[in-house]
C-alpha positions as CSV (number, residue, x, y, z in Angstrom):
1,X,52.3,10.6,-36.4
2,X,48.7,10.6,-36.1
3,X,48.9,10.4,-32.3
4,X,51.2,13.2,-32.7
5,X,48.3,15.2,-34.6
6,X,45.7,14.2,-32.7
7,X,47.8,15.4,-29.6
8,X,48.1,18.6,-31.8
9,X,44.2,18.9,-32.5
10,X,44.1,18.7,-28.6
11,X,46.1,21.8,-28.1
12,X,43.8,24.0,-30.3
13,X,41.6,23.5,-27.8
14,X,38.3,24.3,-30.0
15,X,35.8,24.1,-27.4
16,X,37.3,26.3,-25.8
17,X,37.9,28.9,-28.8
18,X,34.0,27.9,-29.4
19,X,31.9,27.8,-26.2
20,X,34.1,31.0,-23.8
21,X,35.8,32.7,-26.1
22,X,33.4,33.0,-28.7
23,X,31.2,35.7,-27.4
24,X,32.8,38.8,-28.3
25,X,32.6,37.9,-31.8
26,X,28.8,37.0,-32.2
27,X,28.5,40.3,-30.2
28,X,30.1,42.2,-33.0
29,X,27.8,40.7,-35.7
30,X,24.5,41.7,-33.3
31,X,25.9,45.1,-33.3
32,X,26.4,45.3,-37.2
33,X,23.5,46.7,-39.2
34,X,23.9,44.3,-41.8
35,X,24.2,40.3,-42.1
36,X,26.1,38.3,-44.4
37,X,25.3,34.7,-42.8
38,X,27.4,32.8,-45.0
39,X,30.4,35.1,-44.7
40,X,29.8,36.0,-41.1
41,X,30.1,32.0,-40.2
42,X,32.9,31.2,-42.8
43,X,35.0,34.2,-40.6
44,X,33.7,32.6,-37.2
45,X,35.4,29.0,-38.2
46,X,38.6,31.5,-39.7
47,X,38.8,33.7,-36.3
48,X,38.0,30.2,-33.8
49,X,40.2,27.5,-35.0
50,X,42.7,29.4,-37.2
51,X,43.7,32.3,-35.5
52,X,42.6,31.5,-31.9
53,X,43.5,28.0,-32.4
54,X,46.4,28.5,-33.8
55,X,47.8,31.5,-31.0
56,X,46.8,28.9,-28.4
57,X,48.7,25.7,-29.9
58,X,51.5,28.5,-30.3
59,X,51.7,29.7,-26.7
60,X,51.2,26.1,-26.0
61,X,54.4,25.2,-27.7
62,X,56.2,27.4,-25.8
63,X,55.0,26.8,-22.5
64,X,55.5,23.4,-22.3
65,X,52.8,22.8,-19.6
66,X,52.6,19.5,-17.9
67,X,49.8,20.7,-15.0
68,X,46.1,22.2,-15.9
69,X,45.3,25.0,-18.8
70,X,42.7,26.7,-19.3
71,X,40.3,23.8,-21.3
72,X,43.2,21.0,-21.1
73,X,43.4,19.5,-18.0
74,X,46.7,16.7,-18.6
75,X,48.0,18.8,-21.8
76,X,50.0,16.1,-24.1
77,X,53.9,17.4,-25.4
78,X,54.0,19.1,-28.3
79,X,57.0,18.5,-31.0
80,X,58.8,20.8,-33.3
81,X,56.6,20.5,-36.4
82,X,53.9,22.3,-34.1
83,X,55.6,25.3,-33.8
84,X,55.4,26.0,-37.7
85,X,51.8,24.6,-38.1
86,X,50.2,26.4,-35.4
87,X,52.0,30.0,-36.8
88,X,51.0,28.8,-40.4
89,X,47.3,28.3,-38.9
90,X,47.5,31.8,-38.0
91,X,49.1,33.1,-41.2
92,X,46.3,31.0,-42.9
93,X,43.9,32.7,-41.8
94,X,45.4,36.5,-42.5
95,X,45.2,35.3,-46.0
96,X,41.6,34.8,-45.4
97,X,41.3,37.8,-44.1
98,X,42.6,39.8,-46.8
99,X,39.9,38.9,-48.7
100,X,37.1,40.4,-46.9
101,X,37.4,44.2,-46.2
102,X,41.1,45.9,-45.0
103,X,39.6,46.8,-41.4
104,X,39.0,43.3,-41.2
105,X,42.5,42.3,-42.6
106,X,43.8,44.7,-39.8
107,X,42.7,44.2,-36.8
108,X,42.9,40.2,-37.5
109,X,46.8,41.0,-37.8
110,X,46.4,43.4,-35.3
111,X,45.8,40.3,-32.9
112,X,47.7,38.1,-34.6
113,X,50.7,40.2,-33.5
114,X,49.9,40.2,-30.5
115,X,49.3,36.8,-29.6
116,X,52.8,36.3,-30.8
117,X,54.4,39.2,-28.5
118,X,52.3,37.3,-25.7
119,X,53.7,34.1,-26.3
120,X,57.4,34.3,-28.3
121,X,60.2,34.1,-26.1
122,X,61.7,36.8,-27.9
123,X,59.0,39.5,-26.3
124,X,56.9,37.3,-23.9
125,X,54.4,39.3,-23.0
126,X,53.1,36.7,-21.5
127,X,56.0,36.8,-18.3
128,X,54.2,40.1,-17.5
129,X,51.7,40.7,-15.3
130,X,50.3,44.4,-17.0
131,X,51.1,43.5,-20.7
132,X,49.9,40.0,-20.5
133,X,46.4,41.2,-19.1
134,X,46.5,43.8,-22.7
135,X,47.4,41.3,-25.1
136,X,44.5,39.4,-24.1
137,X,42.4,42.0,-23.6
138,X,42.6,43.8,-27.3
139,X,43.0,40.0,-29.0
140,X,40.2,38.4,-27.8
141,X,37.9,41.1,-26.3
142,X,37.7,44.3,-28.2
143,X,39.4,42.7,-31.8
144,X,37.1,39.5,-31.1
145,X,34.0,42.2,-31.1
146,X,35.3,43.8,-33.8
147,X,36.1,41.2,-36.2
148,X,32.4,39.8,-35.9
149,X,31.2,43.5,-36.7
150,X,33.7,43.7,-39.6
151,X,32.8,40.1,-40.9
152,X,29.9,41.5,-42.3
153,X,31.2,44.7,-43.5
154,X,29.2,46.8,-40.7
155,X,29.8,50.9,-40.5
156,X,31.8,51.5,-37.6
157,X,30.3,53.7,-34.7
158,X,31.3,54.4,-31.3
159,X,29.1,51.9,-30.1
160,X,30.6,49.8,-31.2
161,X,33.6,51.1,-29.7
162,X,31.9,50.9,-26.0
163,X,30.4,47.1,-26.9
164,X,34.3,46.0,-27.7
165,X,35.5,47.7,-24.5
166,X,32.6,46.1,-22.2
167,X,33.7,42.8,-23.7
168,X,37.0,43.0,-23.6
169,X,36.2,43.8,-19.3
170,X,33.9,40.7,-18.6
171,X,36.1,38.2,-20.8
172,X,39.2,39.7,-18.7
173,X,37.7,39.6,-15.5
174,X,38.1,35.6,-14.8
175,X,41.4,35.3,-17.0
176,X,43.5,35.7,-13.9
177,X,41.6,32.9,-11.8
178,X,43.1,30.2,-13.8
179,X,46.7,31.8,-13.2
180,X,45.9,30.3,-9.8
181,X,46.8,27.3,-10.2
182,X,49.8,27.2,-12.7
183,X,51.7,29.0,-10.5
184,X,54.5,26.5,-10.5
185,X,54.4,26.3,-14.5
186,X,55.0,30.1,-14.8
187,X,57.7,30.3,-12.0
188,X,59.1,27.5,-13.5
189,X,59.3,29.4,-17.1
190,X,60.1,32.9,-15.3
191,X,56.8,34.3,-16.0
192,X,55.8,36.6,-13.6
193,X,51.5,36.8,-14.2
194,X,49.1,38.9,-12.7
195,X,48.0,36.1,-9.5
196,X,52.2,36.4,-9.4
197,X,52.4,40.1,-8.7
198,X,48.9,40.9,-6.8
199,X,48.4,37.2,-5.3
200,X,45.3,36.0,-4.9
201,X,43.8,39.3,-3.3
202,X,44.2,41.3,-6.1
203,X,42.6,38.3,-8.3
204,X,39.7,38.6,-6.8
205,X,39.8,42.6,-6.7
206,X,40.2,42.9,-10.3
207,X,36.9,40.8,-10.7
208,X,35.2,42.2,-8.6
209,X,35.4,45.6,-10.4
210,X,36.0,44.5,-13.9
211,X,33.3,42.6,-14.2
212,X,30.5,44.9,-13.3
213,X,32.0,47.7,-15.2
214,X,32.1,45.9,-18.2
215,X,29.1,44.1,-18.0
216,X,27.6,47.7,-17.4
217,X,29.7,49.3,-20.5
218,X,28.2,46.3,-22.7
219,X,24.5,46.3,-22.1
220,X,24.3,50.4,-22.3
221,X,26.3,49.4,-25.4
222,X,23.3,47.0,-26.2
223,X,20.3,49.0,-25.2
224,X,21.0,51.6,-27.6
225,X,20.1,49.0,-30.4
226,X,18.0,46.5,-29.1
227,X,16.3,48.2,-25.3
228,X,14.9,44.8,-24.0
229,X,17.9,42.4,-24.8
230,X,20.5,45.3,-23.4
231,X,18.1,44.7,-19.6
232,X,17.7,41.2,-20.0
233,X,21.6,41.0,-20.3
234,X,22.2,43.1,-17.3
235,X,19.8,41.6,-15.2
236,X,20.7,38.5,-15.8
237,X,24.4,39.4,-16.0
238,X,24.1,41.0,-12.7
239,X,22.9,37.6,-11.1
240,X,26.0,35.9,-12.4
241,X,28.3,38.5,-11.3
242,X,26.5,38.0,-7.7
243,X,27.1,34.1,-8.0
244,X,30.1,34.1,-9.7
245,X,31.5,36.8,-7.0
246,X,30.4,35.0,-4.0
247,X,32.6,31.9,-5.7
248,X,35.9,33.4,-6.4
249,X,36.3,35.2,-2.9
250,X,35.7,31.7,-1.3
251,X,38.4,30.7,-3.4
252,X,41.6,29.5,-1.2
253,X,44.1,28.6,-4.0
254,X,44.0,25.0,-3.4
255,X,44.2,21.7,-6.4
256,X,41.1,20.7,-5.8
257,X,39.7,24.2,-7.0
258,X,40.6,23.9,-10.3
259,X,37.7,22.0,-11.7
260,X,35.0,23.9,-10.4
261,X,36.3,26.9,-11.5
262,X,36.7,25.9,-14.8
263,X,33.8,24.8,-14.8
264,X,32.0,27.5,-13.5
265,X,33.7,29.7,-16.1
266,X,32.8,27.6,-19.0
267,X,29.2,27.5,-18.0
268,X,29.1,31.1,-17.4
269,X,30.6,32.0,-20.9
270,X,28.9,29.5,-22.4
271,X,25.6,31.5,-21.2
272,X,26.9,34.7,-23.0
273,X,27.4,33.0,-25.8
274,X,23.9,31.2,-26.1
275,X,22.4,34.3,-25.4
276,X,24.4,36.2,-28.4
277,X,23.6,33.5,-30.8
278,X,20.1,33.5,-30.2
279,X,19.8,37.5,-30.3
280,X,22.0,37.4,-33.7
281,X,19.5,34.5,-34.7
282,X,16.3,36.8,-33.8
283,X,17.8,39.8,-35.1
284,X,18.6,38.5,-38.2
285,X,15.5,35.6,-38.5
286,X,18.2,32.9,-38.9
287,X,15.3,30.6,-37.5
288,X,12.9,32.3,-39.7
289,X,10.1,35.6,-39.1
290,X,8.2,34.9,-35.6
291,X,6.9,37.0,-33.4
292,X,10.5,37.1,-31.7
293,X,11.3,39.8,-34.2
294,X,9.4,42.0,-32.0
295,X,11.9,41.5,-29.2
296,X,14.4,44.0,-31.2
């Protein structure tokens, strides 16, 4: 049993949830006007491990992988009792939720919905290529942003709006790389995915564009509340984009790939993220008043 729940703990896939897909959350609490720490970080364990660890043990489940997934190289088999857990994780967390503000409670059901339609067998948005690529789109870009935002009980704007939709863009733009290489898997389940319909061309066409326009989208978003972080994160965006770019169209669909582009990814979104927590830490003098302060 405990191998069982350690193989379970596996499938949560937490640095994952914590170091990629992390970053459209803290951008929601820079873009608040308002800071709650303690509620803000008691929401990023509820949002990271609950809900987004619990949607991925869930899809997980019913995936059955034996190849590579995104942050589990050699995924172990999952048993019954996991299916339950992972949608009580999830359900958990709601709870949680409820407590906080009723946007909040919302949009965290809002994605909590549909990481079930993504992965259920009774809608499996996941076997298609154009509602697969929304699901992940609204649940971990845009409702990732504004969760953060709405952790803290921020007063919605339309900025916001354009931050969630610039995130929602950049965190996109790589999600279809990975499809490269369980090709196998999702023919095997019947899934048709976005590498499935558009092949490895229109992989690299979608980032390509999606990228840049929502890196764009974002640090417009940025500027308007903070100039000098908004450039920095283009400029330095941009660079990636250009590296990044230059690595995907070399990209031939072969096993041997597969590590390099995940790592690449991870390194990339684990940049974003850095860079969010230490704006949210100047912003908000989470390492105390310095002259930093004078960066926003």
């Amino acid at each position: 049993m405990l191998k069982e729940i350690f193989h379970f703990i596996l499938h949560l896939r937490l640095h994952y949830q914590l170091f990629i897909l992390s970053g459209g959350y803290l951008m929601g609490g820079l873009m608040a006007d308002q800071m709650d720490t303690s509620q803000f970080w008691y929401q990023f364990i509820n949002v990271h491990i609950l809900l987004f660890g619990g949607a991925t043990a869930f899809n997980s489940y019913w995936d059955k992988d034996e190849g590579p997934i995104g942050g589990l190289k050699n995924p172990p088999k999952m048993t019954a009792w996991m299916h339950p857990v992972s949608l009580g994780l999830m359900l958990a967390g709601w709870l949680w939720a409820y407590t906080i503000n009723t946007p909040y409670f919302i949009i965290y059901g809002l994605s909590l919905l549909l990481f079930w339609l993504y992965s259920t067998p009774h809608a499996r948005w996941k076997g298609d290529p154009h509602l697969s690529m929304i699901a992940i789109a609204v649940s971990t870009g845009m409702n990732s942003t504004l969760l953060g935002f709405w952790a803290v009980n921020g007063a919605f704007s339309w900025i916001l709006l354009l931050a969630s939709i610039g995130t929602s863009f950049v965190l996109l733009s790589l999600y279809p790389v990975s499809q490269i290489y369980q090709q196998q898997e999702d023919q095997r389940r019947g899934d048709l995915t976005f590498f499935g319909r558009y092949g490895l061309s229109g992989v690299k066409r979608f980032f390509k564009y999606s990228y840049p326009i929502g890196l764009s989208v974002l640090s417009v978003s940025l500027m308007s509340i903070a100039l000098k972080p908004g450039l920095f994160l283009f400029i330095t965006g941009m660079g990636a984009y250009l590296y990044l770019l230059s690595t995907v169209n070399e990209l031939e669909g072969l096993e041997f790939e597969y590590r390099n582009v995940m790592k690449i990814k991870f390194i990339a979104s684990l940049s974003f993220v850095l860079f969010l927590l230490a704006a949210n830490a100047i912003k908000y003098e989470w390492i105390g008043h310095t002259f930093l302060t004078n960066y926003f």
